[in-house]
N, C-alpha and C positions, 0 to 999 in steps of 0.2 A: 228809548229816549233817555232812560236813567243812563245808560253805559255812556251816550253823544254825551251829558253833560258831564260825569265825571273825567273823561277825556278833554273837556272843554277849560273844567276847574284846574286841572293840570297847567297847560299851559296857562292862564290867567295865572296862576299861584304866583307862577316862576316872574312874569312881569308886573305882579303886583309888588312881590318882596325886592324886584329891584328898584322901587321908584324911592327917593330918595326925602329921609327924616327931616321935617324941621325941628326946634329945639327943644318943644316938647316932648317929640319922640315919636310925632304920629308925622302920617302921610298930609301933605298942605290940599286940599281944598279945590285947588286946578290940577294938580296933577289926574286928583283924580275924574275930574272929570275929561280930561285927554284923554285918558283911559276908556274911561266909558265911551264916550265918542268915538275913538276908533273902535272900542269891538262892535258899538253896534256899527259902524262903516262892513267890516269886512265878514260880519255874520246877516248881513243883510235885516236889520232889524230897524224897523222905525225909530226913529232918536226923537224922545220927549224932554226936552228942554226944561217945562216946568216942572214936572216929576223931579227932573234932575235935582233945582234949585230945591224943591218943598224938601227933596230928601237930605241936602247940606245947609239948611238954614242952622244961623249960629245958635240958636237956642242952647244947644245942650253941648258935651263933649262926647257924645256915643259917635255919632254919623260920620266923623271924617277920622274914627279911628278902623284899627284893622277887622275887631269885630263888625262897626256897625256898616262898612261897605257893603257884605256879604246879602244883607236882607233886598238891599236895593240892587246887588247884579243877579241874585235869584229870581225877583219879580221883574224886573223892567228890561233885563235884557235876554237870561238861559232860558226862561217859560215861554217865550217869544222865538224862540231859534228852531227854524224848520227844515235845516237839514238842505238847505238850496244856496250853501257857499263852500267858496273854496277852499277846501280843510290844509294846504299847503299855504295861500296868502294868508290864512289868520295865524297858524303857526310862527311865520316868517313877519308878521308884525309883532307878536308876542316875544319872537327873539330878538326882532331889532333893539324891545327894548333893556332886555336882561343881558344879552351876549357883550354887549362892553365892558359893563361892569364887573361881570364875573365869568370870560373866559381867561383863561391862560395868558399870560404874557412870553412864556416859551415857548420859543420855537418846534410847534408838529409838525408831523410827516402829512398830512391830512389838511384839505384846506378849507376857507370859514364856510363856504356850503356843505362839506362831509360831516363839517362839525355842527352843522344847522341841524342834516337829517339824523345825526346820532341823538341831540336834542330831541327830535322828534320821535325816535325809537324810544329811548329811555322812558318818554313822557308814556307811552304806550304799555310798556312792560314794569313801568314801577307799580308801586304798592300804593293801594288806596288810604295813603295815611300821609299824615304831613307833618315836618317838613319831608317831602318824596325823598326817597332814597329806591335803589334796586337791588337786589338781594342777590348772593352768591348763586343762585341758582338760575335766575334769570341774565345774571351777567355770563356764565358757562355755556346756556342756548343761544345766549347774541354772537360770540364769540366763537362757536360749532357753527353757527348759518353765515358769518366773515368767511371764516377758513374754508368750508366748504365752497363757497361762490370763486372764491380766489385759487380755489383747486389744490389747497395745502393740505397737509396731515396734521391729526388733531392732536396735542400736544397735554394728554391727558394728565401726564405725571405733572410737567412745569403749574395748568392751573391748581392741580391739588397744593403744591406747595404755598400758591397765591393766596389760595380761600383761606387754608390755615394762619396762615399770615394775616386774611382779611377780619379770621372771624376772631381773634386775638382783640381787636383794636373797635372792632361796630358789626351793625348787622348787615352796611352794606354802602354802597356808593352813590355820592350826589350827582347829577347830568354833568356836572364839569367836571368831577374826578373819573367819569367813566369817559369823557371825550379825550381828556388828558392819558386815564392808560390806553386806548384806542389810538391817539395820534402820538404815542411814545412809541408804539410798533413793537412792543413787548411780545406780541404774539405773530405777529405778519413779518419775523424775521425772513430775510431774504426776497420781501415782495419790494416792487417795486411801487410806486406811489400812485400810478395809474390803475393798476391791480386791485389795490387798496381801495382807490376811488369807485372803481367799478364796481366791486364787491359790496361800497355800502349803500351804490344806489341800488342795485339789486336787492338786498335787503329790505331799503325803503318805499321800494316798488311793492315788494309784499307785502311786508306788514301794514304798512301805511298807507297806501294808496289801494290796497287791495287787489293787485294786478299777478292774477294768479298763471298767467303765462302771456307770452307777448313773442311775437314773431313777424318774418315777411312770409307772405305767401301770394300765387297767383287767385282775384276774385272773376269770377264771370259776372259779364254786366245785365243787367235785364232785356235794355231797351234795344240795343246794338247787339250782345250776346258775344263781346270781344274778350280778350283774359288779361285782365290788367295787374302788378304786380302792387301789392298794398300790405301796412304795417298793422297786424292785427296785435288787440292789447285785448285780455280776456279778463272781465272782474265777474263778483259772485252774480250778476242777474244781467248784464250787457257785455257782447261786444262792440268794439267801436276799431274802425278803421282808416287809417290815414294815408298820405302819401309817403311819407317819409318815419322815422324814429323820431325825429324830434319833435311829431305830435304837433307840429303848427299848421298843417291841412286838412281837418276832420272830414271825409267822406260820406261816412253814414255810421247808425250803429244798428247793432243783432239784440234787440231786447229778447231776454230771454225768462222764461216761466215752465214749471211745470210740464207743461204742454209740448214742450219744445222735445226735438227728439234730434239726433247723428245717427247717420247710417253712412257706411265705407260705398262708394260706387266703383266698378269695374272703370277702365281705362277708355277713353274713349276721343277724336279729334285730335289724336296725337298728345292730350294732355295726360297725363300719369300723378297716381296717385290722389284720387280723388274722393273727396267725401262731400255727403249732402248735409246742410243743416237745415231742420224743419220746422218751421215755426208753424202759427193760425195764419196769417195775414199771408205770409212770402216765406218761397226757400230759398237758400243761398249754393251755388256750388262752387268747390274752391276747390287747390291744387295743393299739395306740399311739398314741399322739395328732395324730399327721399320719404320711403315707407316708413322709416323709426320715427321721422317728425309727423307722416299722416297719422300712426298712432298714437303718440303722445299727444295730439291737438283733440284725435277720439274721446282720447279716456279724461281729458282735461274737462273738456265741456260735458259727457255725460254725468263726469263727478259733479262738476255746478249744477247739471239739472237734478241731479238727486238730491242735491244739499234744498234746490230751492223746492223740489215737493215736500221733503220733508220738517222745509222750513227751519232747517241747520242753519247756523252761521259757515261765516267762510273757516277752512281747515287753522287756519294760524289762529284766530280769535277762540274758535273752542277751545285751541292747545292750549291757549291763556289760562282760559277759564278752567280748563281741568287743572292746568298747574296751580292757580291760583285755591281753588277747591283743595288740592293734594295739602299746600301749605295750609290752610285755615285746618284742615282735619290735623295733621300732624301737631299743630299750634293747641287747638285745644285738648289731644294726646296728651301734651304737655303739661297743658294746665291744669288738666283731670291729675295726672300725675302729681304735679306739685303741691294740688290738692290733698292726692291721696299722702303725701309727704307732711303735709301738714297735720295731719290727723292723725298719722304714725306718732309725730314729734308731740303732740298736744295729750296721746294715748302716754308715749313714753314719761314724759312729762308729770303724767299723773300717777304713773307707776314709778319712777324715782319716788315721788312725793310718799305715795303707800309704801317704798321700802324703809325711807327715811323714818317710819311713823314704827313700821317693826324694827328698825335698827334700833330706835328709844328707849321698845319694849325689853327689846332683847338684853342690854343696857341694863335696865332694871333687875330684868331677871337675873345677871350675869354678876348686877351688887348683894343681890339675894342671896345667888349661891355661894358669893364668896362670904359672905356671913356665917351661912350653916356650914361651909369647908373648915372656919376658923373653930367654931364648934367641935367639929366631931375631928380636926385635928386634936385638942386640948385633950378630949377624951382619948386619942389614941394614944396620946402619952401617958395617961395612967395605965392604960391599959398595957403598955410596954413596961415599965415597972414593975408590975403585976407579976408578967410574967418573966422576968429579967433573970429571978430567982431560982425556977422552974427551967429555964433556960442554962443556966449554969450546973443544973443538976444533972442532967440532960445531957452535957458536956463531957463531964465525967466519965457516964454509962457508956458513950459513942467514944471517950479515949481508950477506956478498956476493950471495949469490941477492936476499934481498931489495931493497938497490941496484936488481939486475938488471930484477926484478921490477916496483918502481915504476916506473922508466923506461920499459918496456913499457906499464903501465898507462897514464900520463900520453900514451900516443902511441893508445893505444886508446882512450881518452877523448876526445880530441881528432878521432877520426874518430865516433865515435858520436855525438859536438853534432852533427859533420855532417850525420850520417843523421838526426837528430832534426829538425833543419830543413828536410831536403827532404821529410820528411814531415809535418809544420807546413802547409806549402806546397800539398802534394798535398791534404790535407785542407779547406784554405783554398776549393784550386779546387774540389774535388767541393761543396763547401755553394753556391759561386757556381753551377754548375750545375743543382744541387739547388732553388736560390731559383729562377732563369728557369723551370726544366720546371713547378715549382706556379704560378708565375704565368701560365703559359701556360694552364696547365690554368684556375685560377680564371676567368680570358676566355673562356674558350671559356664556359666553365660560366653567366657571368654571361650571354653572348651567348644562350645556347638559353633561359634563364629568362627574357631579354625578348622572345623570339621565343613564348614559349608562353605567357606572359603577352599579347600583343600578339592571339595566337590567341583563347583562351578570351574575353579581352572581346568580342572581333567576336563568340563566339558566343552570349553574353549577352545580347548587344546586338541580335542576332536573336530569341531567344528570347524577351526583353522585349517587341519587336516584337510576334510571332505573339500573345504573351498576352493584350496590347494587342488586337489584334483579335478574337481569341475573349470578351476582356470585353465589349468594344461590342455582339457576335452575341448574346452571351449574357443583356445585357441589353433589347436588342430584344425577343429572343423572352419573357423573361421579361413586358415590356410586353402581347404579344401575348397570353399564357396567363391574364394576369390578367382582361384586357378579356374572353376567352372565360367565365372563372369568374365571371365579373358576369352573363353574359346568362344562362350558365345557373339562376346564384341565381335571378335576376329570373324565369325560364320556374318552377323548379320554385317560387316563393313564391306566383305565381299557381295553380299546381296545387294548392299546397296550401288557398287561398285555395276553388277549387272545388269541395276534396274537402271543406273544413271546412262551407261550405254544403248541399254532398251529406247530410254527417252531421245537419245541423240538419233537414235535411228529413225523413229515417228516423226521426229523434226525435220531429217533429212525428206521424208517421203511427205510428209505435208506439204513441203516445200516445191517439190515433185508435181505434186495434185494441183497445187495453187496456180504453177506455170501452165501445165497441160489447162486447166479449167479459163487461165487468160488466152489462150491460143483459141480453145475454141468458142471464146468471147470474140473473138478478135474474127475467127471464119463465120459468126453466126454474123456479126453486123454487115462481113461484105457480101454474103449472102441477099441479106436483107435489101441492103442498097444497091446489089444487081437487078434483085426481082422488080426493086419501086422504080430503075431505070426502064426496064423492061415495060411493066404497066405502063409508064407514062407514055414511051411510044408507040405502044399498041394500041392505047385511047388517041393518039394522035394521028396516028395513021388509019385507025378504021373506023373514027367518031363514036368509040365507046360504045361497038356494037359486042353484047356478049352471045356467045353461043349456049343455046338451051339445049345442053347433053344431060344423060339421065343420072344423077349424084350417086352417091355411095350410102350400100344399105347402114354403115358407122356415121354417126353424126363428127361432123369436121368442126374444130375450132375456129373462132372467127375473131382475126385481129382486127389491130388499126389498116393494114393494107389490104382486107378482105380474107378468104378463110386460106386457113393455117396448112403448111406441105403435109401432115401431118396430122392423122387423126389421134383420140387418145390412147387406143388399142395400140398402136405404132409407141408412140410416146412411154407406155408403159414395160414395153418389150425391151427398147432402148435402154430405159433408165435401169432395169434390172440388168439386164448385160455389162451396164458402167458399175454398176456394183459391184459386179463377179467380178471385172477384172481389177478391180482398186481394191477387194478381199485375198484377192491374188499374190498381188504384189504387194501387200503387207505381211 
């Protein structure tokens, strides 16, 4: 009931702050009570007239200002609101009265009902604080669930640029400046305005009215059992069912609870795709229009029955509230932080303060030391006087040494060019040595390179030889193999020559055989058609009497005219003798 009335406070705000000052600066006296009067009208609340008056008698200045309304729409009308009106009519009175004054006078892409329900959205998604405004992050999820409805790509980089731009200037947008970038089409480039419209009542349908999917489908009736085609709207604990979309026919609804259960049904009456919903009282069976929508209407309503056993909210209100949770955690993130910043700074703070107290010290000590510095300078000056004397003596001893000293040098110098030249010298010789031993060596080197040069050609020169005569062998014999491949061309062209003659003559005698074997095709059928002459006048003349003479100890073949001239013994004598002589004559 807390969330109903915070939701309620909202739209009240918006039509309380548009009602309009008298010259003291407060709200007059009737207006507010029109106000009152209409919300109790369309929140279905008892309207107390006296209450009313006791609560704006003129006594005092509290009660007709913008504090003191508050205590009298808390008791008399929100603590009385039970949740049995129409959360669109009271909206749509709360905007009749704010929407003139403070929408837009340019021209949107969007018209004053899109800019009703964006009204309506925003009241839903702003922040519980006042004046309402809606934060960069809630404006980015209204804006992803637009574009997605409208079937566009999300345009992640252009709102980043927006935010930053947003969060430069506040922390977020009032209902009219989010209606205004909304019906500026800043984001819905390329839609067209129907698109647009669509998209925001789909939007309002979810968030706001709680209509977690909505479709036609075929319903079976109880009493008749016929399939009649109806508009199903799914919210968190009813369905309800109409004739049409526009929801002006209501048929029945599908209270649903815990209890309730979906199950898929096999196909059956020629209907397809069908599933049962099971409540306590009645089941329902329905139809869907294809298998992707029978599932998605499955998984639709078991999600509502799960939400309602575990006594969830509907999925977009928890999102609220988790997003809503995300920001107050991140928020007091913040303020712990800024805390702990504060206590860095108040730490630092006290630590400048203690260095500034040693800087003082130091200060002190630093006039101290240069006191005793000026001291024990004074004395250093005598002290250099002192010895000034002693120093000069000093002098003296160290000019004579030196004397002493360069003389020695100039004698050590003069033996060191010595040594410098006899090693000049030495060096000199060892490169002369040095030059002979590689020139020795280069001779030698040069010597064995023309000695093995002088080698390898002789055996070139050989070898050139021997190939030389292996070419001549090689083309000899070559000579020889071709002259053998000629005679034998020549042997097998005449075989082939004999054998092609052979063949001509098999052909000729095949030929032979073929005529002879149709000649005596040609005597067996007049044969044949003599003998079936013959029967048929012997059956005709003597009534097909046969004579029973004693047969042959050889079994006789037996045709289609009765048995064969020929038995198989005969048959086989025959056939070898046409062999012999067709052996013969080849």
């Amino acid at each position: 009931m807390v969330g109903l009335k915070e939701e309620l406070l909202k739209s009240i705000w918006h039509a309380f702050t548009a009602l309009d000052l008298d010259r003291s600066g407060k709200v007059s006296k009737s207006q507010l009570k029109v106000l009152s009067h209409n919300l109790c009208t369309v929140l279905n609340v008892p309207h107390d007239p006296v209450a009313l008056e006791e609560h704006f008698r003129d006594d005092d200045e509290g009660p007709v200002s913008n504090q003191g309304y508050m205590p009298y729409l808390n008791k008399f009308i929100l603590e009385k609101v039970q949740g049995n009106f129409d959360k669109v009519e009271f909206n749509r009175m709360c905007w009749t009265l704010c929407a003139k004054k403070n929408l837009s006078k340019s021209p949107l892409l969007i018209s004053d009902e899109d800019a009703f329900k964006v009204w309506v959205i925003f009241n839903f998604l702003s922040e519980d604080k006042y004046p309402l405004i809606i934060v960069p992050e809630e404006i980015e999820y209204l804006l992803k669930k637009l574009t997605e409805a409208m079937g566009a790509g999300w345009q992640q980089e252009q709102f980043d640029h927006y935010k930053v731009a947003l969060n430069t200037s506040r922390e977020g947008l009032s209902a009219w400046e989010l209606i205004d970038l909304i019906g500026s089409g800043q984001f819905s480039k390329g839609m067209d305005r129907q698109t647009v419209s669509m998209a925001i009542n789909e939007v309002f349908n979810e968030l706001i009215l709680d209509v977690l999917k909505q479709g036609y489908m075929l319903k079976k009736g109880h009493k008749r059992k016929n399939w009649t085609e109806r508009w199903f709207v799914l919210k968190p604990n009813i369905i309800s069912y109409y004739v049409s979309e526009d929801l002006k026919d209501k048929k029945g609804d599908i209270i649903l609870d815990g209890n309730c259960c979906v199950e898929a049904l096999p196909d059956k009456d020629g209907k397809k795709c069908l599933f049962l919903i099971k409540c306590l009282d009645k089941s329902f069976e329905i139809s869907a229009s294809d298998k992707k929508k029978k599932q998605e209407w499955i998984q639709a309503i078991q999600t509502t029955v799960n939400l309602l056993r575990a006594g969830s909210p509907p999925p977009h209100k928890e999102a609220r509230q988790k997003r809503k949770e995300l920001r107050q955690k991140l928020l007091a993130e913040q303020e712990e932080l800024e805390r702990q910043m504060k206590e860095l700074q108040t730490a630092n703070e006290n630590k400048q303060k203690e260095l500034e107290t040693v800087r003082k010290q130091l200060e002190a000590a630093a006039a101290r030391a240069a006191e005793e510095e000026k001291k024990r300078l004074q004395t250093q000056v005598e002290l250099q006087d002192r010895f000034s004397l002693e120093l000069e003596r000093e002098k003296m001893v160290r000019q004579k040494m030196e004397e002493q000293v360069a003389q020695k040098s100039s004698e050590l110098e003069q033996y060191l060019q010595r040594v410098r030249e006899l090693e000049e010298m030495y060096k000199q010789l060892q490169e002369a040595l040095e030059d002979e031993k590689q020139a020795r060596q280069d001779e030698e080197t040069v010597r064995k390179l023309q000695a093995r040069l002088l080698e390898e050609e002789s055996a070139k020169r050989a070898e050139l030889e021997k190939w030389h005569l292996q070419q001549q062998q090689t083309i000899q014999m070559t000579e020889a193999e071709k002259q053998e491949l000629e005679n034998q061309r020549m042997i097998k062209e005449r075989a082939l020559q004999v054998a092609m003659q052979q063949l001509e003559q098999l052909e000729l005698e095949r030929k032979e055989a073929l005529e002879q074997y149709e000649e005596v095709k040609k005597k067996l059928e007049t044969a044949a058609n003599n003998t079936k002459s013959w029967k048929d006048k012997v059956a005709h003349h003597e009534g097909l009497i046969r004579l029973i003479e004693p047969g042959s100890k050889n079994p006789h073949l037996i045709t289609n005219w009765g048995p064969a001239a020929f038995t198989e013994a005969e048959l086989e004598q025959r056939q070898k003798s046409w062999k012999g002589k067709k052996a013969t004559s080849e």
